[in-house]
Backbone as a printed PyTorch tensor [residue, N CA C, xyz], in Angstrom:
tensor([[[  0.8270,  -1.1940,   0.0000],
         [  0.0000,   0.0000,   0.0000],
         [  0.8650,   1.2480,   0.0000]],

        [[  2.0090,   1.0120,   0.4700],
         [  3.0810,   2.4110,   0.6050],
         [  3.4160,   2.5420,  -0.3030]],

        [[  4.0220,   2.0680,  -0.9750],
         [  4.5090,   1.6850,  -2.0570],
         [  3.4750,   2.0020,  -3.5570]],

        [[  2.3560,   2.0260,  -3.3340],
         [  1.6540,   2.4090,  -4.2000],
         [  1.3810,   4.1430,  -4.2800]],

        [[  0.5900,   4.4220,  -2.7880],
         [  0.7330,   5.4060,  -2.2900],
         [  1.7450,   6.8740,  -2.8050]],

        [[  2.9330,   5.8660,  -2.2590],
         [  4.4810,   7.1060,  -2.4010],
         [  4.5960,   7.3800,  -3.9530]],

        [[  4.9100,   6.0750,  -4.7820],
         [  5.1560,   5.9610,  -5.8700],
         [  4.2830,   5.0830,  -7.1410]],

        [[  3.1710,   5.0420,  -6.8160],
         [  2.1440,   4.4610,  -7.5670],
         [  2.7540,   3.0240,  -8.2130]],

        [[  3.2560,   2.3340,  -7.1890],
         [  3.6010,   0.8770,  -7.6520],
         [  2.5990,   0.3580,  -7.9850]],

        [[  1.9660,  -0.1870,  -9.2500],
         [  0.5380,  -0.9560,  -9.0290],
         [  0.2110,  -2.1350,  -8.0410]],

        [[ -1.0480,  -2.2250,  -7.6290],
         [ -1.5950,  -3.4090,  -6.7220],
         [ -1.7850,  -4.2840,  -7.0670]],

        [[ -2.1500,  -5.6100,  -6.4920],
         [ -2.1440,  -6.6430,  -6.5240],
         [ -3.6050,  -6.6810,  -7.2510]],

        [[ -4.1690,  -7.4250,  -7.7470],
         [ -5.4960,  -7.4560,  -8.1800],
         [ -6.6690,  -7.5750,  -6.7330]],

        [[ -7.5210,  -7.1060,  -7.0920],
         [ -8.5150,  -7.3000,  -5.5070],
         [ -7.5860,  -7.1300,  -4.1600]],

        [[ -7.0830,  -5.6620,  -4.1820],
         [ -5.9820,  -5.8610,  -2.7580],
         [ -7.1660,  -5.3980,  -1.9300]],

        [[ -6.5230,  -5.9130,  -0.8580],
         [ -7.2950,  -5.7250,   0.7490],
         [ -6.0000,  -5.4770,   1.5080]],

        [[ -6.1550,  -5.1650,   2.8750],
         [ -5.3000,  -4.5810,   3.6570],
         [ -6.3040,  -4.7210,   5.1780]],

        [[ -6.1740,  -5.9310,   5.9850],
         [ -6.9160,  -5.9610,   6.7530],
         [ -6.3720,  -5.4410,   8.4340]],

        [[ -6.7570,  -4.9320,   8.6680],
         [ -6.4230,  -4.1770,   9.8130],
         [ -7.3450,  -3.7770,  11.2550]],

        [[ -7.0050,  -4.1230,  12.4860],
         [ -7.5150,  -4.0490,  14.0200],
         [ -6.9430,  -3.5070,  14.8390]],

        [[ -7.8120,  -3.0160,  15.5990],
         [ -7.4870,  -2.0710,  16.5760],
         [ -7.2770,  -2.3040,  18.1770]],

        [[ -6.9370,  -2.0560,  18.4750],
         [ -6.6050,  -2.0850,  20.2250],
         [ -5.4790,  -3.1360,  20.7920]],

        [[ -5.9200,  -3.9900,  19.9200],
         [ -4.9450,  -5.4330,  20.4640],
         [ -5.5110,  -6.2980,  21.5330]],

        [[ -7.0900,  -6.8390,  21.1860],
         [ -7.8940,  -7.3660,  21.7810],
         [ -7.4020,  -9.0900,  21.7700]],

        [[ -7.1480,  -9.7810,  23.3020],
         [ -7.0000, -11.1040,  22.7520],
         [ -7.4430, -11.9510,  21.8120]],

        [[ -8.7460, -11.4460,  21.1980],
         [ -9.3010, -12.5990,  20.2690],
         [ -9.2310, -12.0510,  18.8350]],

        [[ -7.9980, -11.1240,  18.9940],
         [ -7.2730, -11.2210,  17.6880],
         [ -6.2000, -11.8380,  17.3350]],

        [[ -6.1050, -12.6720,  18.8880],
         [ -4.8340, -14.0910,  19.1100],
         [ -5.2210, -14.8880,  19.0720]],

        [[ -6.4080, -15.2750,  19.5620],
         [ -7.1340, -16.5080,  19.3860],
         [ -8.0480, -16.6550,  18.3410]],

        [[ -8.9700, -16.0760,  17.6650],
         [-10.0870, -16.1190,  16.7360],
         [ -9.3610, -15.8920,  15.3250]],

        [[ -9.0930, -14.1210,  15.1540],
         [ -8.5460, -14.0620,  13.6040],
         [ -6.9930, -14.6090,  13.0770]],

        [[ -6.0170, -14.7150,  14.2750],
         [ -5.0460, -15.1140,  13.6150],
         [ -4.9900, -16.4610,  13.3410]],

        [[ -5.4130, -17.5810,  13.7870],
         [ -5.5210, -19.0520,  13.0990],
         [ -5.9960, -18.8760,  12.3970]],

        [[ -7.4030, -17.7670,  11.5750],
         [ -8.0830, -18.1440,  10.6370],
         [ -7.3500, -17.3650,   9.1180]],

        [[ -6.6960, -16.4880,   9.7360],
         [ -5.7720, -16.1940,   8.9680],
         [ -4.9220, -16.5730,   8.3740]],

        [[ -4.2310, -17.3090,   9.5260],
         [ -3.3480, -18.0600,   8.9240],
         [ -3.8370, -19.5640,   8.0580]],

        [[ -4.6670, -19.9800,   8.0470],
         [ -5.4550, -20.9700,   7.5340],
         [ -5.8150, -20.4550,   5.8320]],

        [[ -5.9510, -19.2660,   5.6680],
         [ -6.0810, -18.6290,   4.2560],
         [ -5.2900, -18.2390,   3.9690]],

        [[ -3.6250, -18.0460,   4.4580],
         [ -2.5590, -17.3560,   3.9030],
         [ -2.8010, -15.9250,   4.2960]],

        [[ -3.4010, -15.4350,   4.7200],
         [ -3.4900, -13.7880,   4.9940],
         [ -3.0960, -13.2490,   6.1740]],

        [[ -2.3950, -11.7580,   6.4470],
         [ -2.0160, -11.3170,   7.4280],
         [ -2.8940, -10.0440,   7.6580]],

        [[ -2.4740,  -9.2060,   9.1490],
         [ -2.8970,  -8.1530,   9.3110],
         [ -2.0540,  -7.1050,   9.4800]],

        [[ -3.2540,  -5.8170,   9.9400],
         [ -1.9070,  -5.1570,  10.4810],
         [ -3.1900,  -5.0760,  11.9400]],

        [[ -2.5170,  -4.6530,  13.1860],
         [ -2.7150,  -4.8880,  14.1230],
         [ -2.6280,  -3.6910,  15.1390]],

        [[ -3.1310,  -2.4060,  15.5050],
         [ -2.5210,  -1.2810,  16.5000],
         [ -2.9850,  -1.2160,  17.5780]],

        [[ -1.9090,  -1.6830,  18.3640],
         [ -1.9410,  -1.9450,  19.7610],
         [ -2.0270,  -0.7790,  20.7110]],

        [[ -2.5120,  -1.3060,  22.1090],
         [ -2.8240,   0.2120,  23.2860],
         [ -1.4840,  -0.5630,  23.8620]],

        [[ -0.2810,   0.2840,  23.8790],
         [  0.9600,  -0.6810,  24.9680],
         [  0.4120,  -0.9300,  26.0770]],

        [[ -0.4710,   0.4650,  26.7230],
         [ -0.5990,  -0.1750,  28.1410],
         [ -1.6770,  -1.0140,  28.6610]],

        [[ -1.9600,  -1.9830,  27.8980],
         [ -2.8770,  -2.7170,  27.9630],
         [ -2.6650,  -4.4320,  27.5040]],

        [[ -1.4290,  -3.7800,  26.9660],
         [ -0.6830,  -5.6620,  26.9060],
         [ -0.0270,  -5.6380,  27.9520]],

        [[ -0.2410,  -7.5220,  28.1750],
         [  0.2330,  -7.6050,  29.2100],
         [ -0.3750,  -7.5890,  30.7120]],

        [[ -1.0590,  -6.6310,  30.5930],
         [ -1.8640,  -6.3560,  31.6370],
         [ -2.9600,  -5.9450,  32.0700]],

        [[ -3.8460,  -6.4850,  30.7130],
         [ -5.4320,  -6.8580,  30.8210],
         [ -5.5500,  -7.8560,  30.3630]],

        [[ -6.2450,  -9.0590,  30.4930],
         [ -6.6920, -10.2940,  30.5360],
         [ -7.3020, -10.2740,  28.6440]],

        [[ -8.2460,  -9.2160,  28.5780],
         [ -8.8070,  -8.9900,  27.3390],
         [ -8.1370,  -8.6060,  25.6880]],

        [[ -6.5840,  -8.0740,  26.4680],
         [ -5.4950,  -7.9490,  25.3970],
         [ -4.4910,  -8.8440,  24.9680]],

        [[ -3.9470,  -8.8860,  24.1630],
         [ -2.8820,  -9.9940,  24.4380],
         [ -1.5040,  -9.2310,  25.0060]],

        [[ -0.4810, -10.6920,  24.8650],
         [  0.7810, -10.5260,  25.4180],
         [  1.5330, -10.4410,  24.5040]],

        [[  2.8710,  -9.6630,  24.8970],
         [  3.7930,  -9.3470,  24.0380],
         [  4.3480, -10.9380,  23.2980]],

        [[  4.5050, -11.7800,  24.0810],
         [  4.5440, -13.0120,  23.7800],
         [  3.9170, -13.1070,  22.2080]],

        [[  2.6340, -13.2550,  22.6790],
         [  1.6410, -13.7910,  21.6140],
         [  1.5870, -12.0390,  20.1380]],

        [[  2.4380, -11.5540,  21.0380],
         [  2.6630, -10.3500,  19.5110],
         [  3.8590, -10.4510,  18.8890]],

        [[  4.2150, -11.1400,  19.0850],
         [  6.0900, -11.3840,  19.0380],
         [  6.2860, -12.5910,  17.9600]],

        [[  5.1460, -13.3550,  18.4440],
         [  4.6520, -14.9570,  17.5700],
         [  4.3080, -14.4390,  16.3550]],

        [[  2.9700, -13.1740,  16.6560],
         [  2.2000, -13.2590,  15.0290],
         [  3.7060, -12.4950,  13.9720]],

        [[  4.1090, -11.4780,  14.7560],
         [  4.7580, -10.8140,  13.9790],
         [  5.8940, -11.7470,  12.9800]],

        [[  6.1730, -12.8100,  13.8690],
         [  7.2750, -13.6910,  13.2620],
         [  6.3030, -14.3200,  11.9780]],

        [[  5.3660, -14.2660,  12.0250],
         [  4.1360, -15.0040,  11.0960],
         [  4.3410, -13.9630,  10.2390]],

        [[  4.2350, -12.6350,   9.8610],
         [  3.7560, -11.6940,   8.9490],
         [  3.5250, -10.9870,   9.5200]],

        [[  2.6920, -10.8130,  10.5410],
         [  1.4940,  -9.9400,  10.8130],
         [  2.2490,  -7.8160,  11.4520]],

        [[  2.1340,  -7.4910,  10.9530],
         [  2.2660,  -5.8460,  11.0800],
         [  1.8370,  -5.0470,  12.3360]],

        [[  2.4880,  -4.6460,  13.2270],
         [  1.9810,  -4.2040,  14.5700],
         [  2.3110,  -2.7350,  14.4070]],

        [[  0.9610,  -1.6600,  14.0190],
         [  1.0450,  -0.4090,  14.9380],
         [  0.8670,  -0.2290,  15.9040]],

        [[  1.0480,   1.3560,  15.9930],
         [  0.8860,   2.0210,  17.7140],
         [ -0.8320,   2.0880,  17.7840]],

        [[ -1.3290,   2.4460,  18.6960],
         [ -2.6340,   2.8860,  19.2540],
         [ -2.3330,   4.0250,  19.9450]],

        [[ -1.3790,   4.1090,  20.6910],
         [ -0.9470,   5.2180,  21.8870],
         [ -0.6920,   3.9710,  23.0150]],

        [[ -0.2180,   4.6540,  24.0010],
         [ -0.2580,   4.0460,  25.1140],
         [ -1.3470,   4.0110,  25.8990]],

        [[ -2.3160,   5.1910,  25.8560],
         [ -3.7590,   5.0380,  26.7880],
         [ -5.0070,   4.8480,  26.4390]],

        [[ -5.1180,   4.6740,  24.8260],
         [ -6.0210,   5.0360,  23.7100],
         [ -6.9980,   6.3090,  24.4560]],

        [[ -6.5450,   7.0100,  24.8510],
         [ -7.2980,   8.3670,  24.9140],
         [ -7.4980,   9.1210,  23.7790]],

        [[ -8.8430,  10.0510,  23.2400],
         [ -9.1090,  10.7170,  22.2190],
         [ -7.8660,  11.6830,  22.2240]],

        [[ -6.6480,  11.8880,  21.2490],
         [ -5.5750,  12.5900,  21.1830],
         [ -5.8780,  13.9160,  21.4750]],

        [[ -7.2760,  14.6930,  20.8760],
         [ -8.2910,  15.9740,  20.3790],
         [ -8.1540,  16.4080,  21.9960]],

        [[ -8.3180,  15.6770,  22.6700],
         [ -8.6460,  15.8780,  24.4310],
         [ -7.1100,  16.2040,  25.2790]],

        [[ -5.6700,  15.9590,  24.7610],
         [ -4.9210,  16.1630,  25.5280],
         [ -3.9140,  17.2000,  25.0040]],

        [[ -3.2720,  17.8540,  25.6490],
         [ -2.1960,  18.9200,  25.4110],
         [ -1.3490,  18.0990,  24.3820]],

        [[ -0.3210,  19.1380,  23.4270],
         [  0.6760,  18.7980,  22.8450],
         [  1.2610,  17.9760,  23.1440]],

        [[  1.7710,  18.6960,  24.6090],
         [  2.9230,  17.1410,  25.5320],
         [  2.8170,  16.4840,  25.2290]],

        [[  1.1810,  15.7680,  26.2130],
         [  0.5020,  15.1070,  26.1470],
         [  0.7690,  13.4400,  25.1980]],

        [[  0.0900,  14.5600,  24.0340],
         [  0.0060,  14.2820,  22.3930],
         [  1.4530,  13.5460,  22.3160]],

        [[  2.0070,  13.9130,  22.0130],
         [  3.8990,  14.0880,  22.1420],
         [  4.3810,  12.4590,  22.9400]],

        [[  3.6540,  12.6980,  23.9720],
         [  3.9130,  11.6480,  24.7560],
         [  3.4330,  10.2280,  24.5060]],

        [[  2.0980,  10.3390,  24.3500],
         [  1.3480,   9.0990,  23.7820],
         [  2.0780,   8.4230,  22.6560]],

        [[  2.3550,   9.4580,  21.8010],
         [  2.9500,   9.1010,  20.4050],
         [  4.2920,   8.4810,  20.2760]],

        [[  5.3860,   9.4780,  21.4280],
         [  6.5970,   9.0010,  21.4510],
         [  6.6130,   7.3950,  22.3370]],

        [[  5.8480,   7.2240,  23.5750],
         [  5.6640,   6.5120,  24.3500],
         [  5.6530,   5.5320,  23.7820]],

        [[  4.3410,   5.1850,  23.4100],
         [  3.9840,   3.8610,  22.0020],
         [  5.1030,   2.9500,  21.7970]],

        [[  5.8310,   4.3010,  21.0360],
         [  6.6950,   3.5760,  19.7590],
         [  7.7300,   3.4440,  20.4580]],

        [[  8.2440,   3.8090,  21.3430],
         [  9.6440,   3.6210,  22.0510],
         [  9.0400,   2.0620,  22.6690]],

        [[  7.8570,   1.8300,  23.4490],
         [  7.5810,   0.1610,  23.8160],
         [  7.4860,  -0.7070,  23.0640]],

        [[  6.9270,  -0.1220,  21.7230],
         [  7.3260,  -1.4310,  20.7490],
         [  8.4170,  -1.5710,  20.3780]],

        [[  8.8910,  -0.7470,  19.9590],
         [  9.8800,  -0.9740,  19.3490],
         [ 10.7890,  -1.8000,  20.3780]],

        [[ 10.9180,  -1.2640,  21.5590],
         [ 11.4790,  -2.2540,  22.8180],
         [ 11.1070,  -3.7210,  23.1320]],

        [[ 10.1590,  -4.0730,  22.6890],
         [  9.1680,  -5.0040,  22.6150],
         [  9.6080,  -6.1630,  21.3450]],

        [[  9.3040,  -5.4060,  20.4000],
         [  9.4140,  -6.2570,  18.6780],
         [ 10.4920,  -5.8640,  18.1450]],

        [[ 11.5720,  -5.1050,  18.9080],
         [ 12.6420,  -4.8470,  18.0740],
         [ 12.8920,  -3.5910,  16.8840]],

        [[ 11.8990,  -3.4900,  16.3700],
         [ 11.6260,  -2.5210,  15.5030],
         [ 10.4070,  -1.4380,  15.6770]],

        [[ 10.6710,  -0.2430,  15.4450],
         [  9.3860,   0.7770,  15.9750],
         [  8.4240,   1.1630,  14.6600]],

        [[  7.2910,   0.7950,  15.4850],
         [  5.9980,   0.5540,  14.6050],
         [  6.4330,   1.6800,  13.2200]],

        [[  5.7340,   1.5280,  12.5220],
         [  5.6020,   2.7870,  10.7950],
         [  3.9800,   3.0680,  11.0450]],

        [[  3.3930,   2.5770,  11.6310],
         [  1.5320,   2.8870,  11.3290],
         [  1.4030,   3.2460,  12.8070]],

        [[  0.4390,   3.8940,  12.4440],
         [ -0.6020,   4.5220,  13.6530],
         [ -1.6200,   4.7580,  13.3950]],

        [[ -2.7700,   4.5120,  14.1720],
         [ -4.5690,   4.5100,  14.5290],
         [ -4.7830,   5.5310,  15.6190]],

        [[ -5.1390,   6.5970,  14.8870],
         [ -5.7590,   7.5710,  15.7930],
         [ -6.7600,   6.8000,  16.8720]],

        [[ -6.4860,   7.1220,  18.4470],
         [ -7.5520,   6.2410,  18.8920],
         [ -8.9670,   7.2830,  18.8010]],

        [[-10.3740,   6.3390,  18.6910],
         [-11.6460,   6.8780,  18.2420],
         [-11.5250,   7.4790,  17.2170]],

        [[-10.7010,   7.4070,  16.3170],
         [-10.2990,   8.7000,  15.5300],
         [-10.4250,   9.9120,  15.1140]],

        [[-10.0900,  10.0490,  16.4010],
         [ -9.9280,  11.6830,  16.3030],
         [ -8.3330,  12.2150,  16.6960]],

        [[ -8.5190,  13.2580,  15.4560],
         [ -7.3410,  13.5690,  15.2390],
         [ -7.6630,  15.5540,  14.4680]],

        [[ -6.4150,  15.7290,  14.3920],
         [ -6.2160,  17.2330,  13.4230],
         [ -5.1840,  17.2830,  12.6690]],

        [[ -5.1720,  18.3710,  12.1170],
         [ -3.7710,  18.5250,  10.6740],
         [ -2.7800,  18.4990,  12.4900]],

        [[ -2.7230,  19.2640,  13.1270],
         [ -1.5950,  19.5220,  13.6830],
         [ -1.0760,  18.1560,  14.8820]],

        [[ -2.7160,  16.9140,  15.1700],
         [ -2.4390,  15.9120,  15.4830],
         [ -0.8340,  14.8890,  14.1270]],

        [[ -1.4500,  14.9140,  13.1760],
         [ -0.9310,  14.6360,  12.1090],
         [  0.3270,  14.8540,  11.6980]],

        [[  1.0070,  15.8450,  11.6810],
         [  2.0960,  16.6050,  11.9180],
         [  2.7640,  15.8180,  12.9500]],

        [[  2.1020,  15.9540,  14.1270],
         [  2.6810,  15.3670,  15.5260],
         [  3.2380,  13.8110,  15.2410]],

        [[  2.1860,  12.7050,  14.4120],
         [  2.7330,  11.8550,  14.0450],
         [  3.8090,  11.6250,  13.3490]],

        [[  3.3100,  12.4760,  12.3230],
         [  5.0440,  12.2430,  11.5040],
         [  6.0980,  12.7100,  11.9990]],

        [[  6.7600,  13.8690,  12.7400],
         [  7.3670,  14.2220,  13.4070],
         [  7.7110,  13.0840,  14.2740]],

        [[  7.1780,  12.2690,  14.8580],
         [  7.2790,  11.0640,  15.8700],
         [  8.2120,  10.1130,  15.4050]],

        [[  8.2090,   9.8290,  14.2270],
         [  8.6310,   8.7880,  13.0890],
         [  7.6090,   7.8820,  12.1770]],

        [[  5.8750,   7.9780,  12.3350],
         [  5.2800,   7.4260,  12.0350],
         [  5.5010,   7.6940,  10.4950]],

        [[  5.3580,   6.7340,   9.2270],
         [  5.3680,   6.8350,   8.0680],
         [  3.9670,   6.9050,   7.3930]],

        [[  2.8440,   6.6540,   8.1390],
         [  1.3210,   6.8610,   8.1060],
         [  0.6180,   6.1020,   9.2190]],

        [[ -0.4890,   7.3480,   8.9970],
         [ -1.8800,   7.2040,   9.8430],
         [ -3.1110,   6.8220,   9.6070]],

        [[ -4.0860,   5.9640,  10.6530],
         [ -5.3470,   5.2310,  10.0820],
         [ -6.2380,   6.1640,  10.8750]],

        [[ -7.4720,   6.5100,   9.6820],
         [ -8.4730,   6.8340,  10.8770],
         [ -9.4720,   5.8560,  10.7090]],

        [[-10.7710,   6.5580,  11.3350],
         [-11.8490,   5.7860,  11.1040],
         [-13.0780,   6.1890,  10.0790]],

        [[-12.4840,   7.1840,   9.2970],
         [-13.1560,   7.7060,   7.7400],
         [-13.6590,   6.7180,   6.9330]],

        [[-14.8540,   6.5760,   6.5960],
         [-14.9080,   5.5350,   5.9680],
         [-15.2900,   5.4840,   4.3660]],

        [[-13.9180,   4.9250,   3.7670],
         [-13.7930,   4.8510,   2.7070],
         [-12.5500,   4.2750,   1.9740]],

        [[-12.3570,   4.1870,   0.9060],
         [-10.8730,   3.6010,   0.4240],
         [-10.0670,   3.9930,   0.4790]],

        [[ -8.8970,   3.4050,   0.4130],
         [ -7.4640,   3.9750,  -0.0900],
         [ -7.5470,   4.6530,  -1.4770]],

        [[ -6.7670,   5.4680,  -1.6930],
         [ -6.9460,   6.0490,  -3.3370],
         [ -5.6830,   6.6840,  -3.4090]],

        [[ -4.9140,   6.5580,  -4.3390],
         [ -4.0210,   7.8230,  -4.6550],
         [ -3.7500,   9.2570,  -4.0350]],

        [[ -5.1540,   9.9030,  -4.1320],
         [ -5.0570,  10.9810,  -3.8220],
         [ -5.0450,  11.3480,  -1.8930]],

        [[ -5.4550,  10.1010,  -1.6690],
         [ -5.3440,   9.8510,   0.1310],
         [ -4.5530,  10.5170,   0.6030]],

        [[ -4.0900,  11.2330,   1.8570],
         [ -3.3940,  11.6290,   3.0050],
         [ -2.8150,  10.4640,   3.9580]],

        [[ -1.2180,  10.4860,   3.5490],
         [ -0.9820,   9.1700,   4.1130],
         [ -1.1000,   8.8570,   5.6590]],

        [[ -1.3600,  10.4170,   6.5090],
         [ -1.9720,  10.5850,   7.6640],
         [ -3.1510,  10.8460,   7.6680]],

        [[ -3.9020,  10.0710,   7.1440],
         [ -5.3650,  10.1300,   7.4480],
         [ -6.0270,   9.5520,   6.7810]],

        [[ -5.9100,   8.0790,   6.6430],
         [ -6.1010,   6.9200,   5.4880],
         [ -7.3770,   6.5400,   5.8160]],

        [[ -7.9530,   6.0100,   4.8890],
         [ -9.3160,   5.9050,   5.2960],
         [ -9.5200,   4.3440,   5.1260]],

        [[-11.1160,   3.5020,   5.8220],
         [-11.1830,   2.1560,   6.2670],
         [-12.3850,   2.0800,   5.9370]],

        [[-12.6460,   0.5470,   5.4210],
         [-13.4430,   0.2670,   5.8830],
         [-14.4140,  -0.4030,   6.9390]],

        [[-14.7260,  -0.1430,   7.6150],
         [-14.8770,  -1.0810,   9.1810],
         [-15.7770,  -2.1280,   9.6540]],

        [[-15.9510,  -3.2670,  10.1830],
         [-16.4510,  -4.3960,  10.2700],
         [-16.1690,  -4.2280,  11.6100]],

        [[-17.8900,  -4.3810,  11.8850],
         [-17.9010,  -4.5110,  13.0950],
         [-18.8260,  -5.9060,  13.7040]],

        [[-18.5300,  -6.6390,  15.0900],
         [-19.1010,  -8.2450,  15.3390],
         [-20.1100,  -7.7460,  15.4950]],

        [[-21.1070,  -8.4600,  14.8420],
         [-22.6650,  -8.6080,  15.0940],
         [-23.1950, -10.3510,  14.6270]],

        [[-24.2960, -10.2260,  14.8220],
         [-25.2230, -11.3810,  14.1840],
         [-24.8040, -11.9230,  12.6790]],

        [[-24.7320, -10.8040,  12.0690],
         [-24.6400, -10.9750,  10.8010],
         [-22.8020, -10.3290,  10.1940]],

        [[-22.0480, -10.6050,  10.9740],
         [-20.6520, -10.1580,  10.5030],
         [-20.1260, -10.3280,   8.9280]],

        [[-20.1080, -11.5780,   8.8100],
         [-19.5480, -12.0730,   8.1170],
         [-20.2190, -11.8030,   6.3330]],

        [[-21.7030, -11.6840,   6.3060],
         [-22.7530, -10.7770,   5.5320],
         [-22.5650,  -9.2270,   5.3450]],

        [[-21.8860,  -8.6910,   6.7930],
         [-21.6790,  -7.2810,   6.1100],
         [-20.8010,  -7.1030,   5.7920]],

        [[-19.5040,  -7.9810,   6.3760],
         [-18.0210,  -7.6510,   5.9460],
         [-18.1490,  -8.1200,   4.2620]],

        [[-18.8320,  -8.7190,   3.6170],
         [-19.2620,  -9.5720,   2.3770],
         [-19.3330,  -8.1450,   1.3770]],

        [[-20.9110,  -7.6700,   2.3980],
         [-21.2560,  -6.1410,   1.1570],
         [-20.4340,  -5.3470,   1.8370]],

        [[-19.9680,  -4.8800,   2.2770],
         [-19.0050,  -3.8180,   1.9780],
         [-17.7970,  -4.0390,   1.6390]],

        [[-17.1800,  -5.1620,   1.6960],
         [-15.6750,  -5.4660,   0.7220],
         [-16.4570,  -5.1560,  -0.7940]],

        [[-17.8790,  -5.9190,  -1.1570],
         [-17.7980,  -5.7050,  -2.2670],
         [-18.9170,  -4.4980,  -2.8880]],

        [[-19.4610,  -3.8880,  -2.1520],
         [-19.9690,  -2.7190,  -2.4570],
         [-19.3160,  -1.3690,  -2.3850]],

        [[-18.4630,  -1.2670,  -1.7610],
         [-17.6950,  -0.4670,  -0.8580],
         [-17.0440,   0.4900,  -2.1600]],

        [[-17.0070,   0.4900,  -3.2600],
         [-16.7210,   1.3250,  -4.8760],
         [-17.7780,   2.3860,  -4.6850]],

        [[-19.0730,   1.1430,  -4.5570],
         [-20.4550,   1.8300,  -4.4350],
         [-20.7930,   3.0200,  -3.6780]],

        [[-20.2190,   2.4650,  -2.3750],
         [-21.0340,   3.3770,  -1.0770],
         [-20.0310,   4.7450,  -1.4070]]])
């Protein structure tokens, strides 16, 4: 996707780019076997302070595994607090924080970041790249395109319900449409 992005490398035919937020355990247990069962990876943006030490997130362990698999780990921040809500510092801090634990963590410091709730501004944005981030996800919903803001990429989002697997269906393939 960077690569297309920066320098209009063409895509793969039918590309997808599947991507989650927070770093919820049953993106250790549920999507990554099934993933790996189809050949496909993610990308993944984690809350640091929440691995490890909520029951509901996973462990660096089990992030350490997928990554050796493929799988792509951004930042979240460290508190997933709305960024819009805290001072520069603040801002500054979340951002630098993050990426200094992963990178301590996985060896290498994340390139992606997920505004948490996504909310964000041009001068949130700024703040990222300045950080070292190479791009940002929000929660805009819509495609990747050429003309995109590589800080402020847009998604489409699937969310668990009754019928998941039916909507993730029409909107992978309506999603030109909407």
């Amino acid at each position: 996707l960077m690569a297309y992005l920066k320098s209009g490398k063409p895509l793969p035919e039918k590309p997808i780019l599947i991507t989650f937020d927070d770093g919820y355990l049953d993106n250790y247990t549920n999507a990554y076997p099934i993933l790996q069962k189809y050949g496909f990876t993610a990308t993944i943006f984690v809350v640091t302070n929440l691995v490890n030490q909520d029951e509901r997130f996973m462990t660096w362990d089990q992030i350490r595994e997928m990554q050796k698999n493929g799988f792509v780990f951004g930042s979240h921040t460290v508190n997933h607090v709305p960024l819009t809500s805290l001072s520069k510092e603040e801002i500054k801090k979340e951002l630098r924080d993050s990426r200094e634990e992963m990178a301590k963590q996985l060896g290498k410091a994340p390139r992606y970041f997920a505004y948490p709730t996504g909310a964000y501004t041009l001068e949130i944005e700024d703040m990222a790249r300045e950080a070292g981030y190479k791009a940002a996800f929000t929660i805009h919903y819509g495609r990747v395109g050429a003309d995109s803001d590589l800080f402020a990429l847009e998604r489409i989002p699937i969310f668990k319900g009754q019928k998941t697997f039916r909507s993730f269906f029409i909107r992978l393939n309506g999603a030109p449409i909407l």
